[in-house]
Residue, then its C-alpha position, 0 to 999 in steps of 0.5 A: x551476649x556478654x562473650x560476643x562484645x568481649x569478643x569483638x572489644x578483643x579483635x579490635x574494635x576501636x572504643x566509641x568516642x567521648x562526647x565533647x561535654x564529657x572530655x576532661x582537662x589534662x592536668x597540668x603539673x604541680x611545677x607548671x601550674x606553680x611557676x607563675x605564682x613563684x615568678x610573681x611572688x618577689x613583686x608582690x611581696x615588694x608592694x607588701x613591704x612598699x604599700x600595703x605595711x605604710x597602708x596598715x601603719x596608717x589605718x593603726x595610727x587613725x585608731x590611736x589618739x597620737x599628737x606631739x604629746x604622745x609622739x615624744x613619749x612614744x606613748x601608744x593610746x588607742x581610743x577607737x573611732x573617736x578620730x573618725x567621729x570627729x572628722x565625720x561630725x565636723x561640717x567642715x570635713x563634709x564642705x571640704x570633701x565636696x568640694x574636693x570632688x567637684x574639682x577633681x570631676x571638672x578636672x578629669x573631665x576637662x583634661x580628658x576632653x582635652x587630651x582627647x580632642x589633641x590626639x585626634x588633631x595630632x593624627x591628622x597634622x602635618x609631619x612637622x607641625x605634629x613635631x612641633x606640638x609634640x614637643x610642646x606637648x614634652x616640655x609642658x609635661x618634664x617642667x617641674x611642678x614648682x617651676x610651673x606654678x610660678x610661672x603661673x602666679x605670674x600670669x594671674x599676678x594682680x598687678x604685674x601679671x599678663x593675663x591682666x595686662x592683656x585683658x586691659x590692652x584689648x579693651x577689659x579696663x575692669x581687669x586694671x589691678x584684678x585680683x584672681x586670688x580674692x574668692x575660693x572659686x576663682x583660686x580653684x580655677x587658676x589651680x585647675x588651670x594649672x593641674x589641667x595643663x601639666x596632665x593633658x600632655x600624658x592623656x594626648x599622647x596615650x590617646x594618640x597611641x591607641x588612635x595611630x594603631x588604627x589601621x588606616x583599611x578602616x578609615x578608607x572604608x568608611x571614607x569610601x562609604x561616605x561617612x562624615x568625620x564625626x561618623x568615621x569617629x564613632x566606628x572607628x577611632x572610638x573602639x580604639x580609644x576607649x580602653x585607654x580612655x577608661x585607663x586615662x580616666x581611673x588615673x586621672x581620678x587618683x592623681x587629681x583627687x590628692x592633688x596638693x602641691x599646686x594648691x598648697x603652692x598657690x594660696x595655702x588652702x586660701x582664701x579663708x579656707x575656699x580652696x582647700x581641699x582634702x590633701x590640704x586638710x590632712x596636711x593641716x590637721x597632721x603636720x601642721x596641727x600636731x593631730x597625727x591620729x586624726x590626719x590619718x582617719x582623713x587618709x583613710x577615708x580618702x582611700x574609701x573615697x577613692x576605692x568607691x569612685x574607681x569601684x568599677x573600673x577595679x572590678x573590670x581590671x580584676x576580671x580581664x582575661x589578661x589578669x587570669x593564670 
């Protein structure tokens, strides 16, 4: 039996076919499969050198008793969690952190709606009245952060400002001499306000990217199947627009979150403390107070903040095809 397989294998019997589960990858070579890691290699160890050595130097200071004392002596004393068991025992850390986060949700949440609602009407405009607005959109966008807070400390001024002045003209006498500035709430809201108006311009234009690469077969169809504006919306402005908006919105998390210069520029974390918020707190406690050890326990636990809230949208970003070698 054996001799007759032997002897048909040697006349030239093709071998049976491998099934499909038993076939095997091909092995790249070591070059091949290295060369991404080495084209990549320069660019991680730049954002070792920019961000994550900063990051540790951070995380060392929080664990140090570091004041101006020690800071001239060059005196290194380590003394534990006892800046974080400050901070964290202090009520003032807790009323500040939620406040922090109840404005950068109404933020992200109002520029977002916003953005979003001023992409979809630049899609439908006209040519030039959707050159206009774009340009609008530009210049709202390049003003310096600075030039724009004074502008609108003029708007909201109590007695020179046009908000005011506007108020009164149309019949609002109560807003004669009204001060904007008087409580946390009303501060926070100008503020808001301003963080609102400089970030829409980047979260439309982004949107409108993603909704002008529609192609319009789709619109057509669902037009010639009688479906309303907000029907059409939902099938097919909204799939094209939803990974943007999830990248929109993790950005605008970060950059709303440790938003300083606006509420610094306004009224310095006033009045009596109300529109202070977590980046004003690690200002006071670290350049103003001299307190470098405990300004960075309140940097850290930002960043626990941050990492917490973006979790998911960090998890997607690491297990998208487009981030596999």
């Amino acid at each position: 039996m054996t001799s007759t397989v032997d002897t048909a294998r040697s006349a030239g019997t093709p071998p049976p076919a491998a099934r499909p589960g038993a076939r095997r990858r091909a092995r790249r070579p070591l070059s091949e499969t290295a060369l991404p890691y080495l084209m990549l290699a320069p660019a991680v160890l730049i954002m070792l050198a920019l961000l994550a050595w900063p990051a540790l130097q951070v995380l060392a200071i929080s664990l140090r008793k570091l004041d101006l004392g020690e800071l001239v002596r060059g005196e290194v004393k380590w003394v534990g969690f006892d800046n974080y068991t400050a901070i964290l025992t202090d009520p003032e850390f807790w009323v500040i952190g939620l406040r922090t986060v109840l404005f950068t949700a109404a933020v992200v949440l109002t520029t977002l709606l916003l953005g979003l609602g001023i992409a979809v009407l630049m899609r439908h405009l006209s040519g030039w009245v959707r050159g206009v607005l774009q340009v609008c959109l530009v210049l709202a966008w390049a003003t310096p952060i600075i030039a724009t807070t004074t502008v609108f400390q003029w708007i909201f001024d109590q007695q020179y400002g046009i908000l005011n002045k506007t108020l009164v003209l149309i019949g609002f006498d109560s807003f004669k001499g009204y001060s904007w500035f008087t409580s946390g709430t009303s501060t926070l809201a100008v503020i808001g306000l301003l963080v609102i108006w400089q970030a829409v311009p980047f979260i439309a234009f982004t949107l409108y990217a993603g909704l002008v690469n529609t192609p319009r077969d789709l619109y057509e169809a669902a037009a010639i199947d009688g479906a309303s504006g907000w029907a059409a919306f939902r099938a097919v402005s909204w799939p094209s627009v939803r990974p943007l908006l999830t990248l929109v919105t993790f950005l605008s998390v970060l950059w709303d979150f440790k938003v300083f210069t606006q509420v610094w520029a306004i009224r310095q974390g006033g009045p009596d403390g109300e529109s202070t918020t977590l980046p004003v707190l690690l200002y006071l406690r670290g350049i103003a107070a001299s307190h470098f050890g405990v300004s960075a326990a309140v940097a850290v636990l930002m960043l626990v903040v941050l990492v917490a809230v973006t979790w998911r949208y960090m998890r997607l970003l690491v297990r998208s095809p487009e981030t596999e070698l």
